[in-house]
Residue, then its C-alpha position, 0 to 999 in steps of 0.5 A: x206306315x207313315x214314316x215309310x212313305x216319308x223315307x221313300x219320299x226322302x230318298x226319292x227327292x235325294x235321288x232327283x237331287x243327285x241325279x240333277x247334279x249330275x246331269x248339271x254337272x255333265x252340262x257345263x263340262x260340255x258348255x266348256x267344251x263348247x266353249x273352247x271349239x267355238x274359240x278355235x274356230x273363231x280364230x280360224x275364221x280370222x285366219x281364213x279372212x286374213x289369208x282371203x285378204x292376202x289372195x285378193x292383193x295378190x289377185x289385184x297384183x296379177x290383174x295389173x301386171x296382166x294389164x301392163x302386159x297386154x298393153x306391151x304386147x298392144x304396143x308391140x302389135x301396133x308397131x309391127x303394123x306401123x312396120x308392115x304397112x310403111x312396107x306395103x306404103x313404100x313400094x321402093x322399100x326395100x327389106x334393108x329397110x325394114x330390118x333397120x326398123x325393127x334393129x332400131x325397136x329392138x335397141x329401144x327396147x333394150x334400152x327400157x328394160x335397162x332404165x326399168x333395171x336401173x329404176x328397181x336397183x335404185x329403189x332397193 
């Protein structure tokens, strides 16, 4: 009776073995498996930060030309009223007057916008 219990015990201890082995098994196909997302996703990640990077210069770009912009336009706007107000100021003024002055704004500004295109074709 006793070799029977030490055959149960045998293939009891044989089964636990397997079994074991298995389960070991199956645990580092899913620890590679694991190990491969968490690859992926740390490239992504780099990415990510790397495209995150890139929309932030792009981001300060917009800021200052924003800046730049509303500065034009402040400046526009304070000679339109340096304009407006040599009219009002000038009681004998006359519109031929005014029109000369906004003639001679327009040729200075044609005149930056072609030294900042000869400014840009030079760079290139």
């Amino acid at each position: 009776m006793g070799y029977i219990y030490i055959i149960i015990a045998v293939l009891v201890s044989g089964g636990y073995v397997a079994y074991s082995s298995y389960k070991i098994s199956s645990l580092k196909t899913e620890n590679e498996s694991l190990s491969q997302a968490i690859q992926v996703s740390l490239r992504a990640n780099k990415e990510l930060e790397i495209a995150l990077n890139e929309s932030e210069i792009e981001h300060q770009k917009n800021l200052e030309f924003l800046a730049k912009a509303k500065s034009e336009n402040e400046k526009e706007r304070v000679y339109v009223e340096k304009i407006k107000y040599k009219i009002i100021k000038d009681n004998n003024g006359t519109c031929l007057n005014a029109i000369n002055d906004v003639f001679s704004r327009l040729q200075q500004q044609t005149r930056d916008s072609n030294n900042t295109k000869a400014k840009s074709k030079e760079r290139l």
